[in-house]
N, C-alpha and C positions, 0 to 999 in steps of 0.2 A: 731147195734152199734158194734164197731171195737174195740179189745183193741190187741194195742202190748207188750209182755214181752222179754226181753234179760235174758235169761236164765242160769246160770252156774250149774254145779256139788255140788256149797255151801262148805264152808272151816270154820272149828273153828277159824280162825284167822281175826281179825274185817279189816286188810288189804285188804282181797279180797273181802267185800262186799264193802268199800268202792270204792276199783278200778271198780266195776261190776258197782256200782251208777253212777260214773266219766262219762264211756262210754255211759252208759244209756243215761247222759245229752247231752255228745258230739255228739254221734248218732240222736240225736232230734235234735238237732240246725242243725246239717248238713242236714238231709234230710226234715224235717219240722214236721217230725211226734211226737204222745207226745209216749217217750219209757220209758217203768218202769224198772226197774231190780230185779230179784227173782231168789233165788236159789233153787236145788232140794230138796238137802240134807243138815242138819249138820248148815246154816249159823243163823238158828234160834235161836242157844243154844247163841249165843252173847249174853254179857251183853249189855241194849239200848245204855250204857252210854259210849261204845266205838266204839257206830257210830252215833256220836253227836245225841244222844238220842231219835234214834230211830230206834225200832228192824230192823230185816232183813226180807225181806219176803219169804217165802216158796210158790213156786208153787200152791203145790195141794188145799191149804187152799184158795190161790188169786185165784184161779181158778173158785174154788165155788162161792166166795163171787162176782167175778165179774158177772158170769151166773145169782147171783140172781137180781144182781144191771139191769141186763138188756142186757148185752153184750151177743150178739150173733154169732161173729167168733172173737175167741182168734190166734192173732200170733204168732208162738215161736221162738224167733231166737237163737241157738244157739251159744255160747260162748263155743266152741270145736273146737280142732282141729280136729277130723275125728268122725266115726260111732261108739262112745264106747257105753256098755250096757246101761248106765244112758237114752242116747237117743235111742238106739232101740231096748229095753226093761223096763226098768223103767215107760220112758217118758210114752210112749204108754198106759201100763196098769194103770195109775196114771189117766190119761185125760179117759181111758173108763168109769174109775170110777163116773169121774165126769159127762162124759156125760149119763151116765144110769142116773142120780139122773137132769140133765136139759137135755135133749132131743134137745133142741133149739140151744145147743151153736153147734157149727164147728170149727173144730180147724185145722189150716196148723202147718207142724214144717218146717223152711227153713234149706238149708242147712245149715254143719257146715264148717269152713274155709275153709277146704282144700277138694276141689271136684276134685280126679286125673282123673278120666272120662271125667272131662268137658275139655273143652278148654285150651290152655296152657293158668296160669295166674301165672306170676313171683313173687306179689305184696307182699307175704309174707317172699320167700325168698331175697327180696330186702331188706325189715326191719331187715330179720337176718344179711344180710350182715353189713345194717348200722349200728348196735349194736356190731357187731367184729369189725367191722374199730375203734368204740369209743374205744376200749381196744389197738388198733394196734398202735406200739411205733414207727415206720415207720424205726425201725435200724436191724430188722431180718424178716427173714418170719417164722410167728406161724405156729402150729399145731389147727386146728380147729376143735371143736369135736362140733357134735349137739345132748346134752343131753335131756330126755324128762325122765317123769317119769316111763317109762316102761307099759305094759298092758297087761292083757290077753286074748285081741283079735288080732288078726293077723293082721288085717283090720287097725287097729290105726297104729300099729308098723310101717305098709307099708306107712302111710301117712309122717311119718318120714324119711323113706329111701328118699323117692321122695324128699322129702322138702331139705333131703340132697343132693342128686342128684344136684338139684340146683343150692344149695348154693356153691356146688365145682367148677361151671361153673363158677357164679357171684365173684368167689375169685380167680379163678385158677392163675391170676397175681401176686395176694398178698399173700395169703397162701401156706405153706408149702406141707398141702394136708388138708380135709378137712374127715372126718369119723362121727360117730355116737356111742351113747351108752345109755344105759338105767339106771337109777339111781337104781332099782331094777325090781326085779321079781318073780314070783311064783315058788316054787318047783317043780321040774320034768323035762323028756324030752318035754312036751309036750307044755314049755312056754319057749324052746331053742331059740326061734326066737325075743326074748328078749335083745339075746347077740350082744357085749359085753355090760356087767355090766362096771358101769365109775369106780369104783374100781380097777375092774380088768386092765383095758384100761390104766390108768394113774399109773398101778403098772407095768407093761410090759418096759422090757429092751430097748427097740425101744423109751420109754419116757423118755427116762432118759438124765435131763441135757437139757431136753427141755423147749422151751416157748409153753404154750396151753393158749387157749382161748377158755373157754366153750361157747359155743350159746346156752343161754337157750330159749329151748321151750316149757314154763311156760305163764301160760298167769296171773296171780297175785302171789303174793306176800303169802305165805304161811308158814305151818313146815316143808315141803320140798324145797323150793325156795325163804323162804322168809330169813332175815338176823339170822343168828348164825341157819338155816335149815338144812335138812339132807346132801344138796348139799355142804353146806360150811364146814360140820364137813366132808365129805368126802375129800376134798380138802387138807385141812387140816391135815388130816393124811396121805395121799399121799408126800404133798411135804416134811412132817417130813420125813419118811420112804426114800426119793428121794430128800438130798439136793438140789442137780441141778435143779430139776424139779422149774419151775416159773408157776402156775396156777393162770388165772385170770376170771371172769366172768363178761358177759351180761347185761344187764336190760332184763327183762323179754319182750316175743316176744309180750305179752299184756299191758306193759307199751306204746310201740312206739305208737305217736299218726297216723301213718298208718295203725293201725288194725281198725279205724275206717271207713276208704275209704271200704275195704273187707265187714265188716259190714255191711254198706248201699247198697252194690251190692246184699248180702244177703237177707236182707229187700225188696229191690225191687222187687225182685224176689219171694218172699216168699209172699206178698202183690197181684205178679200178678199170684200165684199159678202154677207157673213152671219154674225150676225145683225143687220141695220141697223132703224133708225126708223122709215126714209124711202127709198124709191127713183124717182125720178123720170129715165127713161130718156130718151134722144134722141129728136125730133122727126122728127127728118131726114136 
């Protein structure tokens, strides 16, 4: 017996396990499969009653309970943009757990969104583009910046570059020019590849008296993305600090209903066990 989970990182905020629910549903209807949504971390502490009254599920614990119920290969798909620790560390040792204690279950993880190895596939940064055009007043060319929230793997950051890369193609008509930046970062040289911070980016003389349009690459609604979030008090004191300055932002790269198409090419694949993340075979 087969069960599939869409998986996220898990947020204090009852908006991202709804949006996580959302996609679950949509993702089922489009491909036919039945998909659950559980978070790793964190979306447990919800109170029930601000997700129409009923908790959020946690991985590790649906994991068990599905192994004892009888399911024998768990699917994980992914709600990342690239290879952060959550997935290849967390993940991993969270499922050996489980499988020392059911032997029986298997478990694929598919990929996450963005696979720069694979094949060229636009389909993401087409969604960012159609999320700046929704900002685009069609009387200047912006300044487009693709913010994400910074990380201290290298490996994510690059996913971003690329994604940018992109989206300067898929704009290079309508944009001014098109750049990146990280909402924050860890101390040190050794998480420089972080830069710029969007602070700094939109404090910079070169923005001054300009139009920007942030592309967030957020995929729910959160305390860093989500409204009066860390994004928007940055904003904020930017354009006080830079009268001129006109900042505007995105819907998140996880609101457009095309992260669902990515999803289901994900699933498929993850279902026919190549190219996965993660494969963790039976025991027993």
């Amino acid at each position: 017996m087969r069960k599939i989970l869409l998986v996220d990182n898990g947020s204090l905020r009852a908006q991202a396990t709804l949006n996580l629910r959302r996609l679950a549903r949509a993702l089922g209807q489009a491909t036919g499969q039945e998909v659950e949504a559980a978070s790793l971390l964190h979306s447990y502490k919800i109170p029930a009653e601000e997700l129409d009254g009923e908790k959020a599920v946690s991985l590790g614990p649906r994991a068990e309970q599905l192994a004892e119920q009888g399911v024998t290969e768990l699917v994980i798909l992914p709600f990342f943009f690239g290879p952060s620790q959550a997935l290849t560390r967390y993940l991993p040792e969270r499922l050996a757990e489980v499988q020392a204690r059911h032997p029986r279950l298997a478990v694929k993880v598919a990929l996450p969104l963005v696979e720069s190895q694979a094949p060229l596939d636009l389909r993401l940064a087409k969604l960012l583009a159609d999320n700046v055009r929704e900002q685009m007043n069609g009387k200047s060319r912006p300044r487009v910046v693709l913010v994400d929230h910074g990380s201290p793997i290298p490996e994510v950051t690059a996913v971003r570059n690329y994604l940018a890369g992109q989206l300067s193609v898929l704009l290079s008509d309508e944009a001014e020019c098109v750049t990146f930046a990280s909402m924050e970062r860890r101390d040190g040289d050794a998480y420089r590849f972080n830069e710029p911070l969007l602070e700094d980016l939109l404090a910079a003389e070169t923005m001054a008296g300009s139009e920007v349009i942030l592309a967030m690459l957020f995929l729910s609604p959160g305390r860093h993305a989500g409204e009066g979030g860390d994004i928007a008090e940055i904003c904020a004191q930017a354009m006080a600090h830079s009268p001129g300055l006109r900042v505007a932002t995105t819907r998140l790269a996880g609101e457009h209903d095309g992260i669902v198409d990515i999803l289901a090419t994900r699933l498929e694949q993850g279902l026919a066990g190549t190219p996965l993340l993660l494969s963790l075979p039976a025991g027993g």
